[in-house]
N, C-alpha and C positions, 0 to 999 in steps of 0.2 A: 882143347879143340883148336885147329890151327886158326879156320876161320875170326874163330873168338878173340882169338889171339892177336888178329891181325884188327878186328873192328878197335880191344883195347888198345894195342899201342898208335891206333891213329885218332883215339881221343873222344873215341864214340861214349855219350851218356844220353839217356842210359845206357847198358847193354842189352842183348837181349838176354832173355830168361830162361827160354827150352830151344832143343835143337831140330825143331821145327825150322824156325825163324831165320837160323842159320842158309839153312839148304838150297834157296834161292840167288844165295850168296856166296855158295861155293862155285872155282873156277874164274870171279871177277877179281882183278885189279885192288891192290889196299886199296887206293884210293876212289874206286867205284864203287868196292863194297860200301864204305864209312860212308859215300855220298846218298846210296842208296838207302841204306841203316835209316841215316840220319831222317832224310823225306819222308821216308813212314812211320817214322815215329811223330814228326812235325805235322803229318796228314791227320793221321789215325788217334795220335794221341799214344801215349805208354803204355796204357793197358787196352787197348783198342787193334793194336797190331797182329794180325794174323798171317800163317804163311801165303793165305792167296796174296794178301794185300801187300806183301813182300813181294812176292813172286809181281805182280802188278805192276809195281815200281819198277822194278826191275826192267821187264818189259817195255816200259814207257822208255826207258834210257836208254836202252840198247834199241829200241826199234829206229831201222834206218830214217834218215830226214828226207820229207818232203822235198822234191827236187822244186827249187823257186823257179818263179813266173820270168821271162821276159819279155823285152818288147820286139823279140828279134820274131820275124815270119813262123807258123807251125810248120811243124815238116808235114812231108806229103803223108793226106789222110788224117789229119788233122784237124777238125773244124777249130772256125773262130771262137764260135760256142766253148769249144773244147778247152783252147785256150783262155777263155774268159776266165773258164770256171777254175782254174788253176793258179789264177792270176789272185785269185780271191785268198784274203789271211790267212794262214792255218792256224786255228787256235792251238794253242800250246796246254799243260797241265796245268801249268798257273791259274789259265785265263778261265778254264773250264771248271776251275775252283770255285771262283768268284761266286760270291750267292747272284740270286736275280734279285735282289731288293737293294741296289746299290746303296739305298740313301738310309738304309736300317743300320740301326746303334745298338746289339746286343752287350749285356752287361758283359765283364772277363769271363766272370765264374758262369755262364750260361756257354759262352763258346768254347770254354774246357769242358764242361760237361757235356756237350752237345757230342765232341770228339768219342766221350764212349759210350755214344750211342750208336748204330750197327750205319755204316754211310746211306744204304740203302734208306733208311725209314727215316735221317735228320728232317727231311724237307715238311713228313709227316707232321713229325715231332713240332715242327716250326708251326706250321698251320695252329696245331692245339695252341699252342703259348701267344698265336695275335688272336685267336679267334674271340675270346673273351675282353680281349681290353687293347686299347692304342696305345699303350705305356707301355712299350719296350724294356725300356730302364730296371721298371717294377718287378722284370721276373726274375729268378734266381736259379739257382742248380738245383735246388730239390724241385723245384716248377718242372724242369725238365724231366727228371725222374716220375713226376707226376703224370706229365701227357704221356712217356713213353706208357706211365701202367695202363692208362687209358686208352691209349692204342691198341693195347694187347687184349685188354679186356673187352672192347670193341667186337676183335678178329672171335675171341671166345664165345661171347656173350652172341653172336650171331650163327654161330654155329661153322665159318667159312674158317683155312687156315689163311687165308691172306699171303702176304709174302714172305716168303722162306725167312728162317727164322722167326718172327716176330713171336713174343712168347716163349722162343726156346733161348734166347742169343748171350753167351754167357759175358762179352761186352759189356753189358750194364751195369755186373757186379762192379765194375771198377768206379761207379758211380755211389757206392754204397762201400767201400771198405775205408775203413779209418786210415789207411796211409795213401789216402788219393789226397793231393792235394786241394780238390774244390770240394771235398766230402761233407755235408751237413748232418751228417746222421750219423749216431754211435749203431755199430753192427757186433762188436763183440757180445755187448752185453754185460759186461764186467760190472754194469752199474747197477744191477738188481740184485736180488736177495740170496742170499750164501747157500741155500736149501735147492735154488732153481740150475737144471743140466744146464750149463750156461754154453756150455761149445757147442756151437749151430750142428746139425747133424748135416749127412749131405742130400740131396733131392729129397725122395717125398717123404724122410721123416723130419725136415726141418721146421715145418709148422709143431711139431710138437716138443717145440722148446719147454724145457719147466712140470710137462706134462705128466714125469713119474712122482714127481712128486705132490705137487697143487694144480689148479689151474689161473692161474695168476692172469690180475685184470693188469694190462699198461695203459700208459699215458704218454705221450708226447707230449713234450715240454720246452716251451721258448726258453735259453740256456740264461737268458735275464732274471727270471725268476726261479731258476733252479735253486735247489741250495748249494754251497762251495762242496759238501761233500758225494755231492753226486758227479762234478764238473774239474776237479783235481787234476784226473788225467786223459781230458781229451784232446784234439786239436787245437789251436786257438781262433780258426775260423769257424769253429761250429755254430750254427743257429740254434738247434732242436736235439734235445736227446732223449731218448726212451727210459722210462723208468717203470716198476710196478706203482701202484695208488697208494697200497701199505708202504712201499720204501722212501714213496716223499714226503708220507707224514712224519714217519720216524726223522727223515731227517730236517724235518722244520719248517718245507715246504708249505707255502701258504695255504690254509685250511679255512672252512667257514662249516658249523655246523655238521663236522663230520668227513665233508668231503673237501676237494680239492677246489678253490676258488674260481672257477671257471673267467669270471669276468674280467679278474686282473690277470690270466693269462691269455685272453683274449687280446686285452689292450696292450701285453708287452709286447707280443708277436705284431701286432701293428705299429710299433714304436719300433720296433727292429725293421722293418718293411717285411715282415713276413703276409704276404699276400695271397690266401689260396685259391686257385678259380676251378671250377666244374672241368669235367671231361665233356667233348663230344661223343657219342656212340659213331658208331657206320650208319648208314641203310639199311640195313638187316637188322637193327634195333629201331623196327617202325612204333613201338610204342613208348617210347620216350627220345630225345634228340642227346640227353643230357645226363651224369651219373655224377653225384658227390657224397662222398664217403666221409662222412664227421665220425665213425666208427668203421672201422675193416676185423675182420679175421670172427672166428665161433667156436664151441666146441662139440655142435655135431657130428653125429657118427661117419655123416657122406662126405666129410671133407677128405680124407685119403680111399672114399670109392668114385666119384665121381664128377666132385666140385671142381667146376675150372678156376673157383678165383680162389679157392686152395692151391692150386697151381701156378698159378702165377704170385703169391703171395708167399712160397716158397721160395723163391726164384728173384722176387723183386724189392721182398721185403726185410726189414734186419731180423724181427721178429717171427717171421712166418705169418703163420694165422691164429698167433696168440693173439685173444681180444685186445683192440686197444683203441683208445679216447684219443682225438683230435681235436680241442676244443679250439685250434689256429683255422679248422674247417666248416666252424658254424657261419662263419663270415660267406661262404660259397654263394648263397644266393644273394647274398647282399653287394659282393665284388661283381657278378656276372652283369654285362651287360644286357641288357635283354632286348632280343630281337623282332625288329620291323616285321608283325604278319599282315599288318592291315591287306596286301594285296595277293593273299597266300589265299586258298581254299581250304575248308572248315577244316579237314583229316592234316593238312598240311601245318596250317597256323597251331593248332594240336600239340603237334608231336616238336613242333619248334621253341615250345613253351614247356614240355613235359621234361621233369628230371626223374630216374631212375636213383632213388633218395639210400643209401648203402646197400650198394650193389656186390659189396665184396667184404660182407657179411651179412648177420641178423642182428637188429638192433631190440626186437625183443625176444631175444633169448635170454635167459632165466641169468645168464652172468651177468648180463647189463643193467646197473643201478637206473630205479625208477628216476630219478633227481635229471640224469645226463639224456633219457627218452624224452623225458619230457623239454630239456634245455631243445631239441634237436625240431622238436612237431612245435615249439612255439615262433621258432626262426622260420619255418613253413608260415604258421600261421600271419608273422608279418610279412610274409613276401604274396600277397596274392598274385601277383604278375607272373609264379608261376605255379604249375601243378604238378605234384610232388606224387611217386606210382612206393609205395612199398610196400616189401613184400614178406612171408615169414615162416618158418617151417612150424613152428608151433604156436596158434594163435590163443594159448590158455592165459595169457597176460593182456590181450585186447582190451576187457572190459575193464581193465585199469587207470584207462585213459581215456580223454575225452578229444577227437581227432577234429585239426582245423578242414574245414570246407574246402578246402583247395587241395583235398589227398586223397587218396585211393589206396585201399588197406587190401592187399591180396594174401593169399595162403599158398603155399606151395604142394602141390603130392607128387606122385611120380605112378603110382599105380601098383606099388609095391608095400607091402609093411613097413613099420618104423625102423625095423632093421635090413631094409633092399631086399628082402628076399619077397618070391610070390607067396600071394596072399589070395583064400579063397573067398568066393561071392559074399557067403555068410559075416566069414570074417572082416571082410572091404567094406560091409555095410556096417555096422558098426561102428568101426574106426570113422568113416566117413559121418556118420549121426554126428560122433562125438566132436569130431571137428568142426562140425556146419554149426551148430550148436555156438560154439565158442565162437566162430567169424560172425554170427546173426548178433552178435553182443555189441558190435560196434557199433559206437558213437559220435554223430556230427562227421562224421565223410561223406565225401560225393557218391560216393559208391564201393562196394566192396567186388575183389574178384579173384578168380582162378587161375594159377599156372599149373600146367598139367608139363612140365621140362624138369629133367629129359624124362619122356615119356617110356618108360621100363618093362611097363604090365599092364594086363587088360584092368580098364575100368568101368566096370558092369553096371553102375547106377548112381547117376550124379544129383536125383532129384532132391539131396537131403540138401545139396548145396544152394539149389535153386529154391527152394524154399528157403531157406535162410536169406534170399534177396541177392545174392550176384547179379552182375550186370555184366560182365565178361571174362569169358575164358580164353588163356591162350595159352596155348600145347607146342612143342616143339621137340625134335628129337635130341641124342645126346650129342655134344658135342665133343668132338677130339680133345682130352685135357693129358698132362701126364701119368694119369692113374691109368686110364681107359682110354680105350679108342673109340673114334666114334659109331655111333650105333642109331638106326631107326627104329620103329615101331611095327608090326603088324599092320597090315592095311585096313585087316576086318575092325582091328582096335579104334583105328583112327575114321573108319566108317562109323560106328558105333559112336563115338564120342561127337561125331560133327550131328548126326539124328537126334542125339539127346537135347543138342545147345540148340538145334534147329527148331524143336516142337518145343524147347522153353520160352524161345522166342530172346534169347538174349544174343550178345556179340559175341562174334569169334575170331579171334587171330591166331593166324598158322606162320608161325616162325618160317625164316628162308630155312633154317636146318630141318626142318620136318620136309625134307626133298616126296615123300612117297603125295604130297598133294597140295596145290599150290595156295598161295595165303591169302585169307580175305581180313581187308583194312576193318575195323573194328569200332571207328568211331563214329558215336549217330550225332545226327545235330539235335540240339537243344542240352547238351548233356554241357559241363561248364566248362567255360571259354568258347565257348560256339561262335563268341564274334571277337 
């Protein structure tokens, strides 16, 4: 391609990749093009570069220049006004660069990775990475991969799409493949067990890496305490690499009583400054401010019908929504700073304190080792400064555990059978006995409660739950994920369910995504944290 042609012999690196990138570039000057090449790759980053953003640049350099200011008289019909304003700097591309936090000192590998993040959302991005801590220095590239999922999950978890892209932006893979250069995460997978489909598949069947043949538990693992033969051939800045539980025993990885030593991988990943911190939600996650995932991914049915953080764990993760253990993530509440409510109102100081505790999976579903539940509700139990919301599609493993005072143990339904489909009155009750049954089993929480999201089919009779003791329900509709698009409820259904919570006399919150009826705040005073 002649273009190509001309970027290599004027010395362009990289080059570009697809003849996209080209096209904006056809028609200029070798030496515009190369100039231009070069700037958005220097902007955007290498794998960050798209044809608008080419096109962009472009634009910026050929657009004619600002005629400058003098001092000489305006011509007639002119004001002085006029002239003032003319007279005034024009910022240039440079300048409009510049962040607004002049005096801020991000780490390298944090401003390369920031670059493949989508330009639009970095500022977002930024906000996650000060919100928890004044230590700049402390965060790293997978930190930023973190807020971005947090962002996303936000837009999801709310029900809203937020701004274009977020969620969809294929940009961030370059944040996660092993030949980026600020990359902390192995994505091939090459490092797990010979039996597992180890080539990612593409969109929605990538969560189900491994899945024809087992369902394989992982682990992220600080690369200090790997063993050498999980770690042979990866990059040589890697922090963290993914493995199965069974492949780090095999290979020598440190073990106590069966399982993997949690505490000493705990403390390598802080001897490496591996520092994890919480996500913030949006406003439209009024019942908790805050989400951290010491476990992501499941292998429920609904994750390729309707799960959005199946969707975005597709997309964001090396793994997908193969289960997997973060023991660098138990430290979340311990790293978070926690926020001034003294001058907040009760609903307010609440929801500023509340964490949304794996949000982007189930932490007791039937694959998760009793040992690592329990490592995760004891880190709850020494944080009381906050209050921890979780939640679970099957709560036949609740009365396993004995829950800290500071949680809130919900159940999820959807208004459908265990297989999505509708289900009749006869049948709903039933199911519902047997579940209320299993949630009335819990012990030492603040309260137990209801999600009715996304709300799918009628739910004809909640009193087996309210007898079981629920304290709050909250219902929202489906939200837009890649499987499904988004979907409301029936009005009569969502009439129906506000009378039932109404004459039980418990709370209700209506997500912003349940649009068919507006949302009522949820929390009473005297219930814990009230001051």
């Amino acid at each position: 391609m002649e273009t190509l042609d001309v970027l290599e012999e004027a010395g362009a690196d990289p080059l570009p990749q697809c003849e996209a990138h080209l096209r904006p570039l056809k028609g200029l000057k070798p030496e515009e093009a190369a100039e231009a090449w070069n700037k958005a790759v220097e902007e955007y980053g290498r794998d960050g570069v798209t044809m608008e953003k080419v096109k962009q640049v472009v634009k910026d350099m050929t657009a004619p220049p600002k005629p400058a200011s003098t001092d000489e008289e305006p011509p007639v019909g002119e004001t002085a006004s006029s002239k003032k304003k003319t007279a005034q700097p024009t910022k240039t591309r440079d300048s409009q660069a510049q962040p607004k936090e002049l005096d801020e000192k991000w780490p390298d590998e944090v401003e390369k990775a920031l670059r493949s993040v989508p330009k639009e959302h970095r500022a977002a991005v930024k906000d996650e990475l000060r919100a928890l801590t004044d230590d700049l220095e402390e965060r790293t590239a997978q930190d930023v991969l973190d807020a971005y999922e947090g962002l996303q999950a936000a837009y999801y978890e709310g029900g809203i799409d937020g701004p274009d892209d977020v969620g969809l932006s294929a940009e961030v893979e370059a944040m996660k493949r092993d030949d980026t250069e600020d990359s902390n995460l192995i994505t091939d997978l090459d490092i797990l067990d010979d039996d597992l489909a180890l080539e990612p598949k593409l969109s929605r069947g990538r969560q189900f890496i491994g899945a024809e043949t087992k369902k394989p538990l992982l682990i992220c693992l600080p690369v200090a305490v790997t063993p050498k033969k999980l770690t042979e051939d990866i990059p040589p800045d890697t922090k963290v690499v993914i493995s199965t539980v069974t492949e780090f025993a095999r290979a020598g990885g440190p073990m106590a009583g069966g399982r993997p030593y949690i505490e000493e991988l705990r403390a390598a990943a802080r001897d490496a400054k591996i520092k994890r911190m919480m996500q913030r939600t949006t406003k439209a996650v009024d019942w908790a401010r805050y989400t951290s995932n010491p476990l992501t991914g499941c292998w429920h049915s609904c994750r390729n019908v309707f799960c959005y953080a199946a969707g975005i764990a597709a997309r964001l993760f090396a793994q997908g929504f193969v289960p997997t253990l973060y023991p660098t993530r138990l430290d979340h509440l311990k790293n978070a700073r926690v926020p001034d409510v003294s001058k907040l109102e009760h609903d307010e100081a609440w929801r500023e304190r509340s964490v949304f505790c794996v949000s982007m999976g189930d932490l007791f579903g039937k694959w998760v080792p009793n040992w690592y539940v329990e490592l995760v509700l004891e880190e709850v139990r020494q944080h009381p400064e906050w209050f921890c919301f979780f939640l679970t599609k099957d709560p036949g493993r609740l009365a396993e555990f004995s829950f800290p005072s500071n949680a809130a143990i919900g159940m999820k339904i959807t208004g459908e059978n265990v297989h999505h489909r509708p289900i009749s009155a006869d049948e709903q009750a039933k199911l519902y006995r047997r579940q209320a049954t299993e949630l009335g089993k819990v012990d030492g929480a603040a309260f137990t409660w209801l999600s009715l999201e996304p709300f799918r089919g009628e739910v004809h009779d909640l009193q087996p739950f309210f007898d079981a003791g629920i304290q709050m329900l909250a219902m929202g509709g489906q939200a837009r994920t890649m499987y499904a698009p988004a979907k409301q409820p029936e009005m009569r259904w969502v009439e129906s369910v506000r009378t039932q919570v109404r004459r039980a006399g418990i709370h209700l919150f209506e997500k912003e995504n349940l649009i068919v009826k507006p949302k009522e705040i949820p929390f009473p005073t005297g219930l814990p944290m009230a001051t």
